[in-house]
C-alpha positions as CSV (number, residue, x, y, z in Angstrom):
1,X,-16.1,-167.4,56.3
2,X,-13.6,-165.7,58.4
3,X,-12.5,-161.9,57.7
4,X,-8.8,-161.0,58.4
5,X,-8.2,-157.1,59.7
6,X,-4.9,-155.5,59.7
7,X,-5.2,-152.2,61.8
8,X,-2.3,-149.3,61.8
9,X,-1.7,-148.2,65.1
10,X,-4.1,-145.8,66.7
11,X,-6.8,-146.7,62.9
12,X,-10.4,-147.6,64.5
13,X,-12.9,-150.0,63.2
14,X,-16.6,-150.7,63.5
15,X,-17.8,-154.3,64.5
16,X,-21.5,-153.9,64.2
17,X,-22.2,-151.7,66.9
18,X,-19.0,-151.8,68.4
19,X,-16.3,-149.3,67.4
20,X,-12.5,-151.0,68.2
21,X,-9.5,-148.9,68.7
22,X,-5.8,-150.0,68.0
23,X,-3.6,-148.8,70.6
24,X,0.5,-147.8,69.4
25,X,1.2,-151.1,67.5
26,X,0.1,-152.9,64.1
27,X,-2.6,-155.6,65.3
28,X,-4.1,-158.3,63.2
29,X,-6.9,-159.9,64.1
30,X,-9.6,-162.6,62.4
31,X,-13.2,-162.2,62.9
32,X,-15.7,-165.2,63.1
33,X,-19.4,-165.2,63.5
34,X,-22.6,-164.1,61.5
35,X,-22.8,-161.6,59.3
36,X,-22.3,-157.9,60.8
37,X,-21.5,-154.7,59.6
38,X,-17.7,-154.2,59.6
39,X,-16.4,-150.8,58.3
40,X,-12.9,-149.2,59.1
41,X,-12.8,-145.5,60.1
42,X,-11.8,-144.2,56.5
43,X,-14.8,-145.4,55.0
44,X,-17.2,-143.6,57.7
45,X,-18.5,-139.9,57.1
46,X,-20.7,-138.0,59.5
47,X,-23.4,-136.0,58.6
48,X,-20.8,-132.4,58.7
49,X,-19.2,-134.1,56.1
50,X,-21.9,-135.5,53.8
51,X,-21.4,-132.0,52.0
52,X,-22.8,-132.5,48.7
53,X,-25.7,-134.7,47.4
54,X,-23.6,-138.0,46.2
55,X,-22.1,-137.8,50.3
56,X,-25.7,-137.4,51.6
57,X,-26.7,-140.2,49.7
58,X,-23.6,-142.4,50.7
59,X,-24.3,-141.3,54.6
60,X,-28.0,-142.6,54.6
61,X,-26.6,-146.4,53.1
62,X,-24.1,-146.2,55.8
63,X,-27.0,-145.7,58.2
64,X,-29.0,-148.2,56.5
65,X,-25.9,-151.0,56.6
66,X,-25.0,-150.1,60.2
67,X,-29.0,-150.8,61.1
68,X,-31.0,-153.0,62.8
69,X,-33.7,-152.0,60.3
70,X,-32.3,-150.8,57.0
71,X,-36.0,-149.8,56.2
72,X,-36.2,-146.8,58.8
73,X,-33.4,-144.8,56.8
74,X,-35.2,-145.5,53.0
75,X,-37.4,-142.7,52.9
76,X,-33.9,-140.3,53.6
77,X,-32.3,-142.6,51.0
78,X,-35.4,-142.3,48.2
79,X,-36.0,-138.6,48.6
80,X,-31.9,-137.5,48.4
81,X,-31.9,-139.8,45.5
82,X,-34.6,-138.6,43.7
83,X,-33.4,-134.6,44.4
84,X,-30.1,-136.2,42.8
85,X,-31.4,-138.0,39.8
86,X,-33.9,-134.4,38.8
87,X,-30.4,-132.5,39.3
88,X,-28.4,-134.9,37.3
89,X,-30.1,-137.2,35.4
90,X,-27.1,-139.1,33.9
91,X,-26.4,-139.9,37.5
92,X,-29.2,-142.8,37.4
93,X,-27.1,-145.5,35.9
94,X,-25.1,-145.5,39.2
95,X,-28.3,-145.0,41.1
96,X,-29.8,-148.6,39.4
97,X,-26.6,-150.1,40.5
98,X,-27.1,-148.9,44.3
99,X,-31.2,-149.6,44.4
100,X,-30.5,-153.3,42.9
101,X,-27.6,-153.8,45.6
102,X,-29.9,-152.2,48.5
103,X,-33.2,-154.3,47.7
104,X,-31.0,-157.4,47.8
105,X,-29.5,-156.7,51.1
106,X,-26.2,-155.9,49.7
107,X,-25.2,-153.0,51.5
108,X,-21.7,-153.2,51.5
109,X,-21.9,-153.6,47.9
110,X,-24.5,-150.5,48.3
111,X,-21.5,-148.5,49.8
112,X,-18.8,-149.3,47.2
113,X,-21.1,-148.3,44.6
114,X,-21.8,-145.2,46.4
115,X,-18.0,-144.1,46.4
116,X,-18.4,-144.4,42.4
117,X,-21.5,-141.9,42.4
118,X,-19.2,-139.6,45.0
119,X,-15.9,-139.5,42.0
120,X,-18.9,-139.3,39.1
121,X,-20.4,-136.3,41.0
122,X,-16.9,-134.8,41.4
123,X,-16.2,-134.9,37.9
124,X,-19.2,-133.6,37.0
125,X,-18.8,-130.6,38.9
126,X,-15.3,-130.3,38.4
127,X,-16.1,-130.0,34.2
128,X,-19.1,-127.5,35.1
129,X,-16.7,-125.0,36.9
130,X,-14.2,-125.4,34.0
131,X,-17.9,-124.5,31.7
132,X,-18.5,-121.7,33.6
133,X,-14.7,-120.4,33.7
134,X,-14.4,-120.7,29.8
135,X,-17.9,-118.8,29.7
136,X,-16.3,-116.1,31.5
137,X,-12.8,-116.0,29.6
138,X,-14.7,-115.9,26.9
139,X,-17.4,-113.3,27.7
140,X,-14.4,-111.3,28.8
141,X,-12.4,-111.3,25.9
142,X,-15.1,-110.5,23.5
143,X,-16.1,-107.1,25.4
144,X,-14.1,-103.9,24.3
145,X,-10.9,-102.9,25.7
């Protein structure tokens, strides 16, 4: 099955260990060949970025699907899932999802599933800052003027 890439001038894109740049025009371009890992540059994070558990966890599947041997980065992916899950236990139904997709060799699946745990994890922190604000508006209005 063949994969066709449109790339925006100057967009990069990683062909298993290969990363391709596009120079100053549009380029389209089919791939052929066995299966390899094929990300474009928006979906890649480095570690500096991986700033909150949900990111860590999506970093060490990116590592896993841009591997020889997925197995090396499991015990990284296990442990930041398992400091995750204690944390926010309603997090675990997106957490089943990424395990079943990773012990079936579905990585890229792995990865997309991972971006849902990333918006989940946003909202959740999102709604416990607007907790802790309301806590404090109201804390504040009940003490005497």
């Amino acid at each position: 099955m063949s994969l066709k890439v449109e790339l925006k001038p100057g967009e990069r894109i990683l062909i298993g260990e290969c990363v391709i740049s596009n120079s100053g025009q549009r380029a389209r371009f089919v791939i052929d060949g066995k299966k390899v890992p094929i990300l474009r540059e928006k979906d890649i994070i480095t570690a500096e970025q991986a700033d909150t558990p949900a990111k860590r966890i999506y970093l060490a599947v990116l590592l896993m699907y841009t591997s020889r041997d997925p197995r090396e980065h499991y015990p990284t992916y296990f442990s930041l899932v398992q400091d995750l899950v204690r944390a926010a236990p309603s997090t675990l139904i997106h957490i089943e999802i990424i395990n079943n997709h990773i012990l079936t060799g579905n990585m890229y699946k792995a990865l997309k599933q991972v971006k849902q745990l990333i918006e989940y994890e946003r909202e959740l922190l999102l709604n416990e800052v607007g907790r802790k604000n309301l806590r404090k508006s109201s804390e504040q209005n009940l003490q005497p003027a």
